[in-house]
C-alpha positions, 0 to 999 in steps of 0.5 A, a space after each residue: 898827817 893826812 893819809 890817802 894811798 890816793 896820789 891824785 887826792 893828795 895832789 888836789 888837797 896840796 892846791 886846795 890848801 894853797 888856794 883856799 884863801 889868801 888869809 887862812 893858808 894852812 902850812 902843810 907840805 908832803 911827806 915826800 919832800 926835804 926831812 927837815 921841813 916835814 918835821 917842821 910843817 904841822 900838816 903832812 900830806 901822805 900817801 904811804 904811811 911811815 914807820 920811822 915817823 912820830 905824827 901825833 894824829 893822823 887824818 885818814 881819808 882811805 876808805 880802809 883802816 890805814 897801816 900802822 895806825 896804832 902808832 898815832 896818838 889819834 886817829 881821825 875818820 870822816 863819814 860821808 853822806 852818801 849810803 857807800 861812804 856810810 858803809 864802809 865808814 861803819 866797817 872802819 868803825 867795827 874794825 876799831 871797835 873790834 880791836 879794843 880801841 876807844 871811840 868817840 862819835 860826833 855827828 855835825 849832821 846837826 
């Protein structure tokens, strides 16, 4: 699941999958639309976050630590490069570290 209380963003990652590349499409669909087919497609644009719903990872792109994030069995988050997304990504990271939870850090500045 990728997760963004932001409907505007979400909108614009549904027209960048689909238009990425004509070989490379991603299957993804949000999580608003027909039952069946959100647990079928391995990608699922939200902007709320289910209670009801099993998802194996979950993408955060919210600048907060998303609700009910403890029922993932990953979670992912991704610092930006300017000195605010820096910030708030390294208050995500107090948060979790916080609350006990593991963390693994990649930099792929390199």
């Amino acid at each position: 699941m990728v997760y963004t209380p932001d409907a505007a963003l979400i909108e614009q990652l549904n027209e960048l999958l689909w238009t990425f590349s004509p070989i490379s499409f991603i299957p993804h669909c949000s999580v608003h639309d027909d039952e069946q087919l959100v647990r079928v497609t391995p990608v699922i644009l939200s902007d709320q976050m289910p209670s009801n719903d099993r998802f194996d990872v979950l993408l955060n792109l919210d600048r907060q630590p998303p609700p009910l994030f403890d029922q993932f069995d990953r979670l992912i988050e991704i610092a930006g490069i300017s000195h605010e997304d820096k910030s708030t990504a390294r208050e995500r990271y107090r948060f979790y570290k916080d609350a006990g939870y593991e963390i693994q850090h990649y930099n792929l500045d390199d």
